[in-house]
Steps between C-alpha positions, in 0.01 A plus 500: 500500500306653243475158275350352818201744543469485090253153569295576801404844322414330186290240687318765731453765188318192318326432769354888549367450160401087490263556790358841358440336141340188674264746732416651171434174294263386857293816435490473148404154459208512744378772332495286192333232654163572337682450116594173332814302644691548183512940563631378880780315352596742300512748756712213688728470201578879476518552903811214437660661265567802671614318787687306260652864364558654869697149581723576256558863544579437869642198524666426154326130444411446162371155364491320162250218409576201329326287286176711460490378092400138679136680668203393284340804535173403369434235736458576871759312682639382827815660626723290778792718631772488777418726747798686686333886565240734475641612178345198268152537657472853390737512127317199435215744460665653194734242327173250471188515360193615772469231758355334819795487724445190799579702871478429826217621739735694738590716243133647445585646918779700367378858494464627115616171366215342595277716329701477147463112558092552500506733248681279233286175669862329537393143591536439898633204644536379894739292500497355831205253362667352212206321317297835508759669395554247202080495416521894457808519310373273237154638497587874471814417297279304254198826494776741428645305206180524347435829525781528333787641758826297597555372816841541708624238731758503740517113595784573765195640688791739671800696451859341467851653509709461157616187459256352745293205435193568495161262667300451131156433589294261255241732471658667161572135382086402549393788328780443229313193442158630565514781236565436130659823491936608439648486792806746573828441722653800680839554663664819618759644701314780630580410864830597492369840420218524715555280779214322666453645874767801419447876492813573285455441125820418316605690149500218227371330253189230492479212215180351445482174285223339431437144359196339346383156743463211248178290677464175314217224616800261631616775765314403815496793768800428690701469192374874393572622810890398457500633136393850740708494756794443262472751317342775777820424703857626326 
């Protein structure tokens, strides 16, 4: 009986102290609004980390990156991952260089959230018009490589179980071929963990691997697009 209460109390204790930390990171970031976006991400960085910390305290998941000796670090890049939970959006934060992150306009109603979206100018995307959606993508994705910050992509557009196949859009592949820039690879298991639409978190372990996208003049967007999806989707 007891080993059955053991998960729901993990999940709810992380909970007590996920949505405190992100009501704290909301009122911190808008009150450094006024300062340069690099501070804000920082702040963003070290509000994940602690979450990062209290997520393993509570409910024993731990995570090991691999592949990180492949990241050009001196040349802002484009990062295309799988996307299973609302783990990779925020570790992301920490385990890459400070990015642009591509989101989707309902997320900027979700109270708090929203306001950490503004405050680190994540690029917003509605997309229910496709072509818009594609124009700002490549336009904001292309300002924020030259300022210097990577970009984050999650070309599923949505959540997926494990194992799931996931919907790659083309936008990642365009801007792939848009941008003479390294392009990364992602794949995780961090849904089996952290569960898309699930309360309960699950005590494990997540692997990140990561894989540099060879873009050669012959590969025609459809083609890069396959090279994605086979390697996003174990």
């Amino acid at each position: 009986m007891l080993n059955f209460l053991i998960q729901p109390l993990r999940s709810i204790l992380f909970y007590l102290g996920f949505y405190l930390l992100v009501i704290i990171c909301s009122i911190v970031g808008f009150l450094l609004r006024p300062f340069p976006l690099l501070y804000r991400l920082k702040a963003m960085r070290f509000g994940v980390k602690t979450i990062l910390i209290w997520l393993k305290v509570t409910c024993k998941i731990t995570y090991k990156v691999h592949g990180l000796t492949l990241l050009d670090y001196q040349t802002p890049s484009i990062i295309l991952s799988r996307h299973e939970s609302t783990w990779e959006a925020l570790a992301f934060h920490v385990i890459f260089p400070y990015h642009k992150d591509i989101v989707k306009k309902e997320l900027k109603r979700v109270p708090f959230f929203g306001s950490i979206l503004t405050t680190i100018e994540s690029i917003i995307i509605d997309r229910s018009n496709k072509i818009q959606s594609l124009k700002t993508l490549k336009r904001a994705s292309a300002k924020a490589l030259k300022e210097g910050l990577w970009v984050v992509i999650f070309p599923g557009g949505t959540r997926v179980y494990p194992k799931e196949k996931s919907i790659i859009n083309s936008g990642g592949a365009i801007l792939a071929k848009q941008e003479k820039t390294p392009v990364y690879l992602v794949r995780h298991n961090a849904g089996v963990v952290w569960p898309k639409h699930s309360f309960l978190k699950k005590s494990g372990h997540i692997d990140i691997y990561i894989k540099r996208l060879i873009v050669t003049d012959k590969d025609d967007v459809k083609a890069l697009n396959n090279k994605i999806t086979d390697w996003i989707d174990y």
